[in-house]
Structure formats: structure tokens, C-alpha cells
C-alpha positions as CSV (number, residue, x, y, z in Angstrom):
1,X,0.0,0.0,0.0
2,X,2.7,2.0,1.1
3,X,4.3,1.4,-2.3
4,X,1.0,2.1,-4.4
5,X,1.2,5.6,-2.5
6,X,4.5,6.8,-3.1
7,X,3.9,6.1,-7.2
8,X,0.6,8.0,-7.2
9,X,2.3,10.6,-5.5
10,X,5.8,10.5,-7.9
11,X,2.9,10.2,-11.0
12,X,1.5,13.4,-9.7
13,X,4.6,15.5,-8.9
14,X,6.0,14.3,-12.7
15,X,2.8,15.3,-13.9
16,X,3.0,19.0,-12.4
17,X,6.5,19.4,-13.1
18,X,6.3,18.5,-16.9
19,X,3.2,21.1,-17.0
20,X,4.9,23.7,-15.8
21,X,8.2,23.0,-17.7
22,X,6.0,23.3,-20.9
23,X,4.3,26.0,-20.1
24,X,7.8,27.6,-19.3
25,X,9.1,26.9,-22.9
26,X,6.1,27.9,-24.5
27,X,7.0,31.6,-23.1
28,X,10.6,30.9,-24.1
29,X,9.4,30.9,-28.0
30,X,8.7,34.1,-30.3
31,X,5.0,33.8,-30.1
32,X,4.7,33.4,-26.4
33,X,7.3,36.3,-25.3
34,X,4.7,38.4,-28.2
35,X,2.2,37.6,-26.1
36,X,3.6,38.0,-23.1
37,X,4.8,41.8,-24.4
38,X,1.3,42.5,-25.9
39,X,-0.6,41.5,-22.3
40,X,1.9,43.9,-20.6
41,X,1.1,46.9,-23.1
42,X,-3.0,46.1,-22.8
43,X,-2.1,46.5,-18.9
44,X,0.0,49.8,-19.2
45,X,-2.5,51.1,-21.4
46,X,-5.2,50.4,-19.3
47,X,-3.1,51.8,-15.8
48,X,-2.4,55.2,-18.0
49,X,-6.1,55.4,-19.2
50,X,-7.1,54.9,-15.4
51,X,-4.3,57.7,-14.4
52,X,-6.1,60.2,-16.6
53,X,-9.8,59.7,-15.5
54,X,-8.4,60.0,-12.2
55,X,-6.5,63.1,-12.9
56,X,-9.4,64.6,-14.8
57,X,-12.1,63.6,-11.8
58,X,-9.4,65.5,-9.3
59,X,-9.0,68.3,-12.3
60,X,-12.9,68.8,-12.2
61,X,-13.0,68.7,-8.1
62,X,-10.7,71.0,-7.8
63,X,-12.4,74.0,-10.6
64,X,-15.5,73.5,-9.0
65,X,-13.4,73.6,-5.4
66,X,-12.1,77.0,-7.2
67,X,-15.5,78.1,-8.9
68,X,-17.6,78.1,-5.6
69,X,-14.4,80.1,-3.5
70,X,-14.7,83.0,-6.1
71,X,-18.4,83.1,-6.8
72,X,-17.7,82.5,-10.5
73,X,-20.5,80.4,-10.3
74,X,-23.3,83.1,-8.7
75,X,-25.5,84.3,-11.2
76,X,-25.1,87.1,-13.4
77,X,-27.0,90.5,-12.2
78,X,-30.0,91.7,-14.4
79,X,-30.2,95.0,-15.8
80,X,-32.0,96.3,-12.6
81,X,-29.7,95.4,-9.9
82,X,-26.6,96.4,-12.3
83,X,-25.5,99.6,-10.7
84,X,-22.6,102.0,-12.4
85,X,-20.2,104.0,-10.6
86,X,-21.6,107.6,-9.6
87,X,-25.5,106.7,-9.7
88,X,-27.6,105.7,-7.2
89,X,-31.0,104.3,-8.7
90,X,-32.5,104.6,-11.5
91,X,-34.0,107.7,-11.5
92,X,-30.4,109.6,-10.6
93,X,-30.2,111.6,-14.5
94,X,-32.9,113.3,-13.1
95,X,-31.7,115.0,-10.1
């Protein structure tokens, strides 16, 4: 039995090892370094594309952050409450 155990186990081990030697020589060949370049690209690509939505979110925070400390965003004044230097109403031409 004890015998019958240590094969099953030396199958399995040779099993795993040959796996992952192949699978280590398929990355070794042209193709699989290509792929192995192209999946790094698609996942620099993807980390710079989430860098600028990140840096446009904090870009839009930030001018509205500005925006509210000024007042750019207060409405305009209508003609009525507009008042120009040296008047005082709107009746002040004929005083």
C-alpha cells in the first residue's frame, strides 16, 4: 500500500513538473514572449487610461473647489440690480 502511494504521489509531482516545464518553454518561444509583451502593453495602457480619468475627476474637483471660492458660479445680475459708478437708482439723470 505503502508502495502504491508513493507512485501515485511520484505520477502526480512528474505530472506537475512537466506542466509547468512546458508552459515555461512555450513563453521561451517568439510567439509566447509576443504575447507576453502584448498583455503587458494592454495592462500599461489600461493603468495610464485609469491615471487620466483619475486626474481629470481631481482636475474637475478641484475648478469647481475653485468656482464656488470666487463666486464664478453666482449668477449674473440683471439689468435692474446692475448699478454703475456715480448713480444711485435709477432715477439719478434726473436730479
Amino acid at each position: 500500500m505503502r508502495r502504491l502511494f508513493w507512485l501515485a504521489m511520484g505520477i502526480t509531482i512528474g505530472a506537475l513538473v512537466v506542466r509547468k516545464l512546458s508552459a515555461a518553454a512555450e513563453k521561451m518561444t517568439p510567439a509566447g514572449i509576443g504575447a507576453s509583451i502584448a498583455e503587458g502593453l494592454r495592462d500599461l495602457a489600461e493603468a495610464i487610461g485609469d491615471f487620466g480619468a483619475d486626474v481629470r475627476e481631481a482636475m474637475a474637483e478641484r475648478e469647481q473647489e475653485l468656482r464656488s471660492g470666487t463666486g464664478l458660479d453666482a449668477p449674473l445680475p440683471t439689468g435692474d440690480q446692475v448699478q454703475l459708478p456715480g448713480r444711485h437708482g435709477a432715477h439719478s439723470a434726473d436730479h
